[in-house]
Every structure is written in structure tokens, then in C-alpha cells.
N, C-alpha and C positions, 0 to 999 in steps of 0.2 A: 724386674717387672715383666709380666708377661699378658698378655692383649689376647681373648680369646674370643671367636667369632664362627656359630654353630650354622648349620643350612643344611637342607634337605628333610625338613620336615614336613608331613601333611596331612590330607585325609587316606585312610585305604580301607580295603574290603579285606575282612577276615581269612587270612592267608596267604594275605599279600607281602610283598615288597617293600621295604625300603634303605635306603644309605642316609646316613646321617657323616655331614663331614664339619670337622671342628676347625678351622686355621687359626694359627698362631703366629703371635708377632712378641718383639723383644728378645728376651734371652734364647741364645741359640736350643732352638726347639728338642737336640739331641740329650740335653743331659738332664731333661724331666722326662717321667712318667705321666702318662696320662690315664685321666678313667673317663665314665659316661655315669651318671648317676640320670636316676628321673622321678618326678615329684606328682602327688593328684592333689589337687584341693582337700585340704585337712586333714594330711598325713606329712608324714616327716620325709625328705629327702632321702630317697634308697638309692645304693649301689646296685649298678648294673653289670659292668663292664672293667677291667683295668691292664695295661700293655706297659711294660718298662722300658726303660728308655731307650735301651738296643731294638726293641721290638719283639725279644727275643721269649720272653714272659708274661702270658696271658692268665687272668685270671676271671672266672663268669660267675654271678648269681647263681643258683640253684634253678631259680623260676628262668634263665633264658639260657642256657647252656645248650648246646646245638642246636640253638635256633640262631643265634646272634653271634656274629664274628667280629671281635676289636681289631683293628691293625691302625697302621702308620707308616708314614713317607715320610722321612728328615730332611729329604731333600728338598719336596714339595711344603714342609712344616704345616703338614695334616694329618691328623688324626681322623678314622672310621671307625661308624658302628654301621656295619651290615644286617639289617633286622629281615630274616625269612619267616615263612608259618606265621606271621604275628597275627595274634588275637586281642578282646577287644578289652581284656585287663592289664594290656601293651600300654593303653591309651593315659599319656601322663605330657608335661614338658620335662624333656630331654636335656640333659646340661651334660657338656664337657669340662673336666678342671683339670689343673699341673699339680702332681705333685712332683714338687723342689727338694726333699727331703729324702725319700726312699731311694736305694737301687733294687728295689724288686717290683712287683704290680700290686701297689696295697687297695685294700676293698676298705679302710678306714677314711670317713667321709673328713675325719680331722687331720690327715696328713694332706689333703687338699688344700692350699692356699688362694691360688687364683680359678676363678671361676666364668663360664662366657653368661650370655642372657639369655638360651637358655632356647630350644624351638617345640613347635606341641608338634602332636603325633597323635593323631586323633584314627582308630580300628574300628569301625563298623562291623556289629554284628550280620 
């Protein structure tokens, strides 16, 4: 089982800033991967973001790729999404999930088992 608990979400101005951090509890945090998915009202949950368990393997969408940087502490059992440049089609809630299954950084939203609840991210034009 793993316990997931997203923070650092808000408002910002177009081209702003922000960290997004996930923590986790239960299974020792080192031997899942993690990603960031984020969702708008009346669309389907997309991937964003994905890091393996070393940390060592990152992999980005297309639409945030050198804007957005995933990483992780195993020590701290945290996961980051670093969002720079963000603009205001950025604007979604944020979820962090484990995947249990892979040893690489998968962008398949069905290798995700556990999932946290999730924080908005609101970009003004």
C-alpha cells in the first residue's frame, strides 16, 4: 500500500513559477516509480511527467518538456514537479501516482496503481 499527499499548488501569472511536491508513506518509497499526471474538467487524465525509481530516468510530455523538471528524494520520500514558463493551458489538477510495476519511467496512465488527491494549478493569462 502506498499513501500519496500532493502540495504546492496555486494561483500564478503566466510565466511564473511553481514546485509541486508529492510525499509518500507505506512501501519503502525507493522501489516505485513515480509520475505527475494532470486533469481539466471534461477531459481525460493526461500524463505529464514520469522518474524511476533510482531517479535515474526521466521521462516528459511533448506539451511540458523544458519547462517542467520531475525529480525525487528517497530519503525525504518526495517526489517533485518543478513547473517554469507555465502558461495558462498549464491550468488543470495535478496528481502524483506509484507505479509498483515498472523499472523504467512509464507515461502509461494504467501502470499507475496508487494515486494522491490531487492539487489545482490555476495560470492566469
Amino acid at each position: 500500500q502506498v499513501q500519496l499527499v500532493e502540495s504546492g499548488g496555486g494561483l500564478v501569472q503566466a510565466g511564473g513559477s511553481l514546485r509541486l511536491s508529492c510525499l509518500a508513506s507505506g512501501r519503502t518509497f525507493s522501489t516505485y516509480g513515480m509520475g505527475w499526471f494532470r486533469q481539466v474538467p471534461g477531459k481525460e487524465r493526461e500524463f505529464v511527467a514520469a522518474i524511476s525509481r533510482s531517479g535515474i530516468t526521466t521521462y516528459y510530455a511533448d506539451s511540458v518538456k523544458g519547462r517542467f523538471t520531475i525529480s525525487r528524494d528517497n530519503a525525504k520520500n518526495t517526489a517533485y514537479l518543478q513547473m517554469n514558463t507555465l502558461r495558462p493551458e498549464d491550468t488543470a489538477v495535478y496528481y502524483c501516482a506509484a507505479d509498483l510495476l515498472s523499472t523504467f519511467a512509464s507515461w502509461s496512465i494504467n501502470r499507475y496503481e496508487y494515486w494522491g488527491q490531487g492539487t489545482q494549478v490555476t495560470v492566469s493569462s
